[in-house]
Structures are given as structure tokens and as C-alpha cells.
C-alpha positions in Angstrom: -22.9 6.4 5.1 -21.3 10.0 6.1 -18.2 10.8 4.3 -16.4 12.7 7.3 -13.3 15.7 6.5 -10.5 14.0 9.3 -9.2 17.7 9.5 -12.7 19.3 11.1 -14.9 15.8 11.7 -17.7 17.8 9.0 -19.8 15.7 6.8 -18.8 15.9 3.5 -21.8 14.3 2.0 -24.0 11.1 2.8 -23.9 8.4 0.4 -26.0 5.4 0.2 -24.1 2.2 1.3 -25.0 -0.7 -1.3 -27.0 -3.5 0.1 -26.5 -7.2 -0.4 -29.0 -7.5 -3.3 -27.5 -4.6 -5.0 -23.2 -5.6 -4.9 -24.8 -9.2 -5.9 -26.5 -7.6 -9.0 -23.4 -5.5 -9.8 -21.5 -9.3 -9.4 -23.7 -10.5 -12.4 -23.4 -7.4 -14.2 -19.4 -7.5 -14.2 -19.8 -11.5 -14.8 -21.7 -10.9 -17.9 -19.5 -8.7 -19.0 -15.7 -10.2 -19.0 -16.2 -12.6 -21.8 -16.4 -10.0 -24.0 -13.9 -7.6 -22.5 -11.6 -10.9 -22.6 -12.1 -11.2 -25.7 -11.4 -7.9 -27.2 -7.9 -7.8 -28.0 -5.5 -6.6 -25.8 -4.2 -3.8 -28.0 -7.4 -2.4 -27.3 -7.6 -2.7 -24.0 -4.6 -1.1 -23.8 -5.3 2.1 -25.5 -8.8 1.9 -23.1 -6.1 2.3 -20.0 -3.6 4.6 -21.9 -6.8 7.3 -22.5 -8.0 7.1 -18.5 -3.9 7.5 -17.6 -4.5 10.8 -19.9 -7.7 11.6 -18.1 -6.5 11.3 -14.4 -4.0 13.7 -15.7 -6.3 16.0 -16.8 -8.1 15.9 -13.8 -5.4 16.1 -11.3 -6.3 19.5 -9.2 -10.3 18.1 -8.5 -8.4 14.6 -7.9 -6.0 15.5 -5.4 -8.9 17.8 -3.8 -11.0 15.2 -2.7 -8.8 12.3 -1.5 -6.9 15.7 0.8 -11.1 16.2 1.7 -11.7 12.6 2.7 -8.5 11.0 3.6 -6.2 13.7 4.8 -3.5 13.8 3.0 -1.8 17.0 2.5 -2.3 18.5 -1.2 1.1 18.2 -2.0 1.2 14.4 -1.1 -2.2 14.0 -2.8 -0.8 15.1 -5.9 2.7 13.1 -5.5 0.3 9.7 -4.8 -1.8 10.6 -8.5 1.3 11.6 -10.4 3.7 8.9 -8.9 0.5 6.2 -9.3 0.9 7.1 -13.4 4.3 5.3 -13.5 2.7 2.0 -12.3 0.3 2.6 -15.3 3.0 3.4 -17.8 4.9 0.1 -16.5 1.8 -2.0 -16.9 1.3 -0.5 -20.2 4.2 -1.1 -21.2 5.0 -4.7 -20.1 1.2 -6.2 -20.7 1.9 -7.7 -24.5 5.2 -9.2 -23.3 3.8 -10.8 -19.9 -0.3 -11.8 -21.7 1.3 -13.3 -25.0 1.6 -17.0 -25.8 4.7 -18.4 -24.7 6.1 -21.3 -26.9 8.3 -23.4 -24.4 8.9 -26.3 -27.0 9.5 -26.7 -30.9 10.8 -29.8 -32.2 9.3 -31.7 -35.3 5.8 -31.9 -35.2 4.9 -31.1 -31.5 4.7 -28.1 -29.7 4.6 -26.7 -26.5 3.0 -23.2 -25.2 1.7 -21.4 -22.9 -1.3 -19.2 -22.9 -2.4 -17.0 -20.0 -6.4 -16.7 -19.8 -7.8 -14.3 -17.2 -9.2 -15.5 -14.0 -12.8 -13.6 -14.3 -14.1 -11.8 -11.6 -11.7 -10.4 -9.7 -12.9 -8.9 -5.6 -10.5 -6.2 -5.0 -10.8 -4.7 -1.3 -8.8 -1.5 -1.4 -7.1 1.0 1.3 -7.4 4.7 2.0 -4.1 5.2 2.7 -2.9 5.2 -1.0 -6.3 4.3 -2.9 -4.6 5.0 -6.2 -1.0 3.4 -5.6 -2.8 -0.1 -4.1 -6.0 0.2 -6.3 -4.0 0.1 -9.3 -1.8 -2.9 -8.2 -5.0 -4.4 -8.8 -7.1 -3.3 -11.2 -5.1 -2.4 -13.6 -3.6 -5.5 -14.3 -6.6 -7.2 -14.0 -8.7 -5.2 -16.4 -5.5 -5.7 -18.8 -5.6 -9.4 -18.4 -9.0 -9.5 -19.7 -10.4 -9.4 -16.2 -13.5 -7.3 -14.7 -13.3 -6.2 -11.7 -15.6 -5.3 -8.5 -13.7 -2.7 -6.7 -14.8 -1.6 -3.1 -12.5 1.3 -2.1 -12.0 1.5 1.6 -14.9 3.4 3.3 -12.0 6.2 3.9 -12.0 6.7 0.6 -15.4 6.4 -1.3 -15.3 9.4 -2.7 -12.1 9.0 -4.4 -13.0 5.4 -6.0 -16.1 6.9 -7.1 -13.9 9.6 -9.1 -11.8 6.5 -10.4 -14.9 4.8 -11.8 -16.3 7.8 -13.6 -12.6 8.0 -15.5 -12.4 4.6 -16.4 -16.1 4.5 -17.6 -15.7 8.0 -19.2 -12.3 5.8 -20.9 -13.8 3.2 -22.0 -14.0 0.5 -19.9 -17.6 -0.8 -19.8 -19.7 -0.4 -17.3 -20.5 -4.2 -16.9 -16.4 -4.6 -16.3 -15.6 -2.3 -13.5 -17.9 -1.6 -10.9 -17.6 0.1 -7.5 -19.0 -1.4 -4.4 -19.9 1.0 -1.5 -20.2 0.6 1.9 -17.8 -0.8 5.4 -16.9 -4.0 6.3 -20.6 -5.6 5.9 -20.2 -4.7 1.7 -16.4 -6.3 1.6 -18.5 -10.2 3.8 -21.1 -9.8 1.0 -17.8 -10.1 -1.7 -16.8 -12.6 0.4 -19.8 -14.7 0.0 -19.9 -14.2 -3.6 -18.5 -16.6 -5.7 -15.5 -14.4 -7.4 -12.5 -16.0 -9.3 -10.4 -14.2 -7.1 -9.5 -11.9 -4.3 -7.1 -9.2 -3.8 -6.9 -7.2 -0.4 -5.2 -4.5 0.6 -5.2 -3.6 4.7 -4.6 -4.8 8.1 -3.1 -8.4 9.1 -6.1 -8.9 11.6 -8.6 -8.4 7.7 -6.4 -10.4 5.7 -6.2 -13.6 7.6 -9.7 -13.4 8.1 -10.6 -13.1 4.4 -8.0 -15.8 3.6 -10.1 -18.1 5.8 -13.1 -17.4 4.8 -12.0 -18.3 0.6 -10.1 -21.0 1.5 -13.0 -23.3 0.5 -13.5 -21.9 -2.8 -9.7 -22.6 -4.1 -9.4 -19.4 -5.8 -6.3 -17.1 -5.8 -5.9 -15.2 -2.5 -3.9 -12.3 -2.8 -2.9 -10.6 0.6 -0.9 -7.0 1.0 -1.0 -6.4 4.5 1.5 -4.0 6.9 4.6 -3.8 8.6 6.5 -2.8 11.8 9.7 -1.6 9.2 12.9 -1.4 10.9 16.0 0.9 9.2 19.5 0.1 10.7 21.7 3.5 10.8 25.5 1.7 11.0 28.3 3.4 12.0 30.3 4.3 8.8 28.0 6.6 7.0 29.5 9.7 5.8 26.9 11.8 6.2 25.1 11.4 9.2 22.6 14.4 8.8 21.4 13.2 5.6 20.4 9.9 6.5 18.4 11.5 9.5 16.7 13.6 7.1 15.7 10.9 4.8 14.4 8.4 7.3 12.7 10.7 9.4 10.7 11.7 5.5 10.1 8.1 5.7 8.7 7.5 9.1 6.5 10.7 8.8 5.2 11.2 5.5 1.8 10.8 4.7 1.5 10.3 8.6 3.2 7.5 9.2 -0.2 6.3 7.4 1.7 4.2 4.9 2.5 0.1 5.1 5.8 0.6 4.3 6.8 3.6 6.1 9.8 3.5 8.9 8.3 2.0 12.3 11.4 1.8 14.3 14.7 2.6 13.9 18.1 1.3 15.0 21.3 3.3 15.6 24.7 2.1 16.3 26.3 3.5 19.2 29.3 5.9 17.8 26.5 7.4 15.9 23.3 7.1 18.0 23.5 10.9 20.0 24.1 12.7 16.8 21.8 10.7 14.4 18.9 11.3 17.1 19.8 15.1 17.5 19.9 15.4 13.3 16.7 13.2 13.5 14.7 15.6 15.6 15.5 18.6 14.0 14.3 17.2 11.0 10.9 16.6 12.3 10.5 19.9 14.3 10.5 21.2 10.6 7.5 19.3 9.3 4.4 21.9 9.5 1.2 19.9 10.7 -1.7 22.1 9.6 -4.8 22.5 6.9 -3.8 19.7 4.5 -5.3 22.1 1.7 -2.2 24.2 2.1 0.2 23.9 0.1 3.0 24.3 3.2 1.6 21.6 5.5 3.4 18.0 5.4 1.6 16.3 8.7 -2.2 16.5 8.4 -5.0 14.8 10.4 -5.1 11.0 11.3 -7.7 9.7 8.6 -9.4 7.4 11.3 -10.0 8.6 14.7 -9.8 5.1 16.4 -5.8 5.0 15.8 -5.6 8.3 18.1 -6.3 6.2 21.3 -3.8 3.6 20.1 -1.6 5.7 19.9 -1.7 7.5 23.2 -1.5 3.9 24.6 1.8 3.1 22.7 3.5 6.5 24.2 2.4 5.8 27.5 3.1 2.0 27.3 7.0 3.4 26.6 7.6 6.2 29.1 6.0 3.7 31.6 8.8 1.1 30.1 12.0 3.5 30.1 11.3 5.3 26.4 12.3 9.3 26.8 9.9 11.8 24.8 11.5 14.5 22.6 8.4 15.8 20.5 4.9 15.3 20.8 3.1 12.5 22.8 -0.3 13.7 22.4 -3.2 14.5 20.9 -3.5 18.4 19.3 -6.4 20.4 21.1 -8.7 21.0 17.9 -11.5 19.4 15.6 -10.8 16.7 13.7 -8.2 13.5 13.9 -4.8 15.5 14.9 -2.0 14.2 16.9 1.8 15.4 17.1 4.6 14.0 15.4 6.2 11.9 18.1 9.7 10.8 18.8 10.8 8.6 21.6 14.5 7.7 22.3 16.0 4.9 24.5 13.3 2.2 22.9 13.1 -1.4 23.8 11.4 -4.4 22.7 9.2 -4.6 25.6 7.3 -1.8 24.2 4.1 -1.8 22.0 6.3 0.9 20.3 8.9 -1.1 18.6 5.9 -4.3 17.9 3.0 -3.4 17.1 2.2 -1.6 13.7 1.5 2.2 14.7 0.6 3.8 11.5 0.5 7.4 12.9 3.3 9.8 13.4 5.2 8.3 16.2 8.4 6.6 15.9 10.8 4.7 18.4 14.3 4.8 18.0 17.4 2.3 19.7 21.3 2.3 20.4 22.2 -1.2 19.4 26.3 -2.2 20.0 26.6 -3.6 16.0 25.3 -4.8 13.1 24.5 -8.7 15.2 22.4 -6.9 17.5 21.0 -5.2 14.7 19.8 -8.1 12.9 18.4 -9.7 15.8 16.1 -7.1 16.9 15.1 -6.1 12.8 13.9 -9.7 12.7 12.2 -9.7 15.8 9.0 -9.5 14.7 6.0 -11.1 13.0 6.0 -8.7 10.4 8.1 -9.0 7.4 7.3 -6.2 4.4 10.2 -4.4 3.6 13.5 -3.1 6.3 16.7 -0.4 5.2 20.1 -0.8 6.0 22.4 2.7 5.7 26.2 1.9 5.1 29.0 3.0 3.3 29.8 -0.6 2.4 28.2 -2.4 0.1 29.3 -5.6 1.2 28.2 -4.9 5.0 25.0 -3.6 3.1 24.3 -7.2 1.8 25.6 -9.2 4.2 22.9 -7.8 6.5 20.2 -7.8 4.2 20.7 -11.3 3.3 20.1 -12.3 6.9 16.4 -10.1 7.1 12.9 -11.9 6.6 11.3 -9.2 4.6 9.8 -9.2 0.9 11.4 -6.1 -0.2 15.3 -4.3 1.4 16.7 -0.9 0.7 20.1 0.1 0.7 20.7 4.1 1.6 17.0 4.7 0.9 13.4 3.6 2.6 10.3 4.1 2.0 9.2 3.5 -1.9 7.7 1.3 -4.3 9.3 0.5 -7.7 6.6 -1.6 -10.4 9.9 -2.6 -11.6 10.4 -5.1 -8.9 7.3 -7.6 -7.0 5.6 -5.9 -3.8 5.7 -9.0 -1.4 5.5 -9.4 2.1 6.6 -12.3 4.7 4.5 -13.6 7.8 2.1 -11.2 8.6 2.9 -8.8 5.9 0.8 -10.9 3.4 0.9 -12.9 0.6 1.5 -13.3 -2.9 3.0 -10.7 -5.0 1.7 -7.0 -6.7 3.7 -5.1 -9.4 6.4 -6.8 -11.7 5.9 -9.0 -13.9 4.3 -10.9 -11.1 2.0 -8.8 -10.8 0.5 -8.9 -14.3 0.6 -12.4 -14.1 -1.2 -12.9 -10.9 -4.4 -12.2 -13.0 -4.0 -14.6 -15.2 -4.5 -18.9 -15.0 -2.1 -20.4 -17.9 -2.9 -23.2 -19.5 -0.5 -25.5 -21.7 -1.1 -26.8 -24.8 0.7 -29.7 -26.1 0.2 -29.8 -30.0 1.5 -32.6 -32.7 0.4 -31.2 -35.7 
């Protein structure tokens, strides 16, 4: 398998994918090991995860290196993802006791009731490139705190980068029959598929997830789905600061490419507003510098997959055939590598693949809408439902509207982030079940009850 630089198309090196015999030996491996890892008390296991937190840090520089290499990602943003991905840690490390210990539920006389959360076993966790340490450790980390082991297949996008997570966690002390990388494309993740795991967690595309929920369905194990998003913001009329809002939610739409699940895919601005928020808007973007991604100035690097540059060509001409007006980009950059031009189209519609269809890429559609109804209409007009943003002044018109929206998560002013502090959830084709919280530590875990008369 040739690990590509999206930036130049060079190999970076060749690596051996693993065939079916070899991820099913690595399956009995990590199954031989959990009972003991289980078993080891969790006090341990926490100190095991504080000390690879500690090395990560260490490492940071030759970290953020190769995911830029591999992926993309400017330097900057590679260093944001491994230092912002640390809080997730701290929050796991600091919530596991609480959300692992027995739970009494019932005292009175001689019986009691409890609650006692085992691990599930082997956990299948089929990561992304787009932020392989932010989704990877939704997963694992948990999991291996729970008790769990884990067989981890990073996204072919990003094999070099789970590689360097395994070598940290083995080098902290997780054993080498508890976490385990699988290599390889979508033939490694059937093989995991086929293997009979105690759970599975996916991170990726709609189109992936629904077909890996079919294909467990049989085996009555937790299915644990985080897929993408077509995320609306609404811009209403009474901000004070129109400017600023542009400058945020064009950050949101662009960073990291547009290459994010829950990045701003279309945007809707009332009327009195809509000429100045899209003027703001585009200066904004003309400042973003698209270049090497090892330099520290760039903010737009290559597309990490070359397949989403011909998607999105047809989304740009699929608008300007349908009324959309182009005011930067539309195309493809004339060099090596995966590059395309941050792209904003004005005078959107819902006829367009634009404002449907998940772009992940550095385009973005923007709409005048008449008030917040209209609004609310087109932001649910969709089979996605991750996360949407409302920008107000009023608090009250803030939650009346975001009451009304089928999403998992809604911002307020802001767009764009992930908080371990509250569940990661999607609705419709955005996935299902929940990362992060205390949901998320939980959703490694199977309880089971005990009703004692002593």
C-alpha cells in the first residue's frame, strides 16, 4: 500500500497491507489479552493512559510532521488536532472511576441493588483521516479504560499516523495483546467485519456506516455509528457585529479544508444583513493562504483524497448551471498534488448539490432567507442531522430556533467544535449512538445488576 503526500502525490513509503489471516491472528491475540487487562484495576489503567497523554506530548513536533505528510493538514492545525485531542484524554481521565464504579441503586434491610459495568471485549474501531487523533480517541480511549482491547484500523489516509499511536501506547504500557493496529483499505475493515468482535465503532461516510450496520446486525452487538453532516448556520438580523460573525463561520466552513464532519456546509443569512455578511464573509476567506502545509503561514492545504476534487467541480458547476454566482475559486489549482481553491458561491438554492450533498472540501454555498421560519425550514431540509449554529443577539430567539432543529449537537454564537463535556451524537444520516460524555465512557461497558439479600 503506498502512503501518498496529497500536497506533491510522492510516495512516502510502501507498507504492507495485512491480509485476512494476519488481522484474524491479531483478533485472537487482543482476545487473549482483555481478561487480564480487565482485570487489572482501573487505577492502573489509568496511570497506563496518563504516561502515553505525557508521551504524545513529548512527541508533538514528529507527530504533527507526519499526519501534515500523509493527510494534509497544515502544521499549525496538525498541532491544534494533537494538543486539543489531550483534553479528551484529561476528561476521560478524569471521569473514568466515577462513570466504571459500582453503582448501588437500592439499600433497604437486607437487599441490595447495584450496578456494575463490565467491558464489552473486543472492540472493532474503524477510524478517519480527517482528525485520526480527535475520533480515534473517542474510541479507544474509553474502551481501553473500560477494560476493553481494542483492534484499531486507522483510515488508509492515515496509517502512518495510527502506526505512531500504537508505538506510544505500547511504549506506555498498554500491552501488545490489547491494542493492535490493523492495516490496509476497505478489504481490512470487511475482514473486522466478519470477525466476531463484541463491538463496533465507526467513524466516516453515511454511504460506510449503513453498510457496516447491516452487515452486524446479525451478531447483536453494539453498533456505534459517527457519520457526517451538511451543517447549516443561520446569521439573523440583530447581531451586533456583523464582521465578526463572518469571520468566525467562514474559520468554520474552511478550516482543516472544509475536511471536517462538523464544519459549516451552508449558510443562511437574513435579508437586512445578507449583502454585508457576504462582503465581510469573503474578505475573510481571501485572507486564508493555501500553500505548503509544512509552513507555518498556510491555513488551506491540499485535499487528502483526490476523488473529492471531481465532486467538487461537479457541485460548482451543478450551481452556476442552477443560478449560484461565484465570488472565489471554482476550480482546481494548476500543480501536483490534491489542491483546489477556497470557493464561495452566493445566491444558493436547494436545487443544488451545493446546499445537499455533504462537500467536505473548501466550498461553501450561502442564502438570503426573509426570517427565522424560512430559516428553520431550509436548516431542516435535509437527511443529515449532526450539529447546526444559530447567531443572535437574543437568547430567547436563539432557543426558540434551536428547539425546532433535528440535529445531535446546536451552537449558539459559535460553530464548529467538540466539547468531551457534552455526547457527540448525530440524527438520520449523521449516525448513531453517542461519543464523549459520560456516554461515551459508558458505551464500552455492558452493566449488569445484582440483586443481593444478604
Amino acid at each position: 500500500m503506498q502512503i501518498l503526500n496529497p500536497a506533491t502525490n510522492e510516495v512516502l513509503q510502501e507498507i504492507a497491507e495485512d491480509s485476512r489471516a494476519q488481522i484474524t491472528e491479531k483478533y485472537e491475540k487482543v482476545k487473549a489479552g482483555q481478561k487480564s487487562w480487565a482485570a487489572r484495576p482501573l487505577s492502573e489503567r489509568i496511570d497506563i493512559i496518563s504516561k502515553y497523554a505525557e508521551l504524545v506530548k513529548d512527541n508533538l513536533e514528529d507527530l504533527a510532521k507526519t499526519l501534515t505528510l500523509e493527510m494534509g493538514k497544515p502544521i499549525r492545525q496538525s498541532r491544534n488536532e494533537i494538543n486539543g485531542a489531550g483534553g479528551r484524554i484529561r476528561f476521560f481521565l478524569a471521569n473514568a472511576e466515577k462513570y466504571l464504579s459500582e453503582e448501588e441503586m437500592f439499600s433497604d434491610g437486607g437487599m441490595r441493588e447495584v450496578i456494575r459495568y463490565e467491558p464489552l471485549g473486543v472492540i472493532g474501531n474503524i477510524s478517519a483521516w480527517n482528525y485520526p487523533y480527535n475520533v480515534g480517541y473517542n474510541v479507544f480511549i474509553p474502551a481501553l479504560l473500560a477494560g476493553n482491547s481494542v483492534l484499531y484500523k486507522p483510515s488508509e489516509f492515515a496509517t502512518l499516523t495510527g502506526l505512531k499511536i500504537r508505538e506510544l501506547l505500547w511504549k506506555a504500557g498498554v500491552p501488545e495483546n490489547v491494542f493492535e493496529c490493523v492495516i490496509g483499505t476497505g478489504q481490512a475493515g470487511q475482514t473486522l467485519l466478519d470477525l466476531p468482535l463484541d463491538g463496533y465503532f465507526f467513524t466516516g461516510s453515511y454511504k460506510t456506516g449503513k453498510y457496516i450496520a447491516e452487515n452486524v446486525a446479525n451478531k447483536l452487538v453494539p453498533v456505534q455509528l459517527e457519520l457526517g453532516g451538511k451543517d447549516p448556520v443561520y446569521v439573523c438580523d440583530d447581531i451586533p457585529d456583523v464582521k465578526s460573525a463572518a469571520q468566525g463561520i467562514a474559520d468554520g466552513a474552511f478550516y482543516n479544508n472544509g475536511q471536517s464532519c462538523c464544519a459549516v456546509e451552508r449558510i443562511y443569512v437574513h435579508e437586512k444583513i445578507y449583502d454585508a455578511f457576504v462582503q465581510h464573509f469573503t474578505d475573510e476567506v481571501k485572507t486564508f493562504v493555501c500553500g505548503d502545509p509544512l509552513s507555518e503561514e498556510t491555513y488551506n492545504g491540499p485535499l487528502t483524497r483526490s476523488a473529492q476534487l471531481d465532486f467538487l467541480d461537479m457541485q460548482v458547476k451543478d450551481a452556476l448551471d442552477k443560478g449560484a454566482k461565484l465570488l472565489l475559486g471554482g476550480k482546481r489549482l494548476e500543480k501536483a498534488g490534491n489542491w483546489y481553491e477556497n470557493t464561495v458561491l452566493i445566491d444558493a438554492n436547494h436545487e443544488m448539490s451545493l446546499m445537499k450533498e455533504e462537500s467536505f472540501g473548501p466550498i461553501i454555498g450561502l442564502m438570503k432567507v426573509s426570517g427565522d421560519a424560512e430559516a428553520i425550514n431550509l436548516m431542516n431540509d435535509t437527511e443529515y442531522g449532526l450539529t447546526a449554529a444559530v447567531y443572535t443577539a437574543d437568547a430567547n430567539r436563539a432557543d426558540a430556533i434551536s428547539t425546532q432543529l433535528h440535529v445531535g449537537t446546536v451552537y449558539w454564537n459559535c460553530c464548529d467544535r467538540v466539547s468531551p463535556n457534552v455526547p457527540w451524537t448525530g440524527r438520520g444520516n449523521s449516525g448513531l449512538g453517542s461519543t464523549l460524555s459520560y456516554q461515551g465512557i459508558r458505551a464500552f461497558t455492558q452493566p449488569k445488576a445484582y440483586q443481593m439479600r444478604s
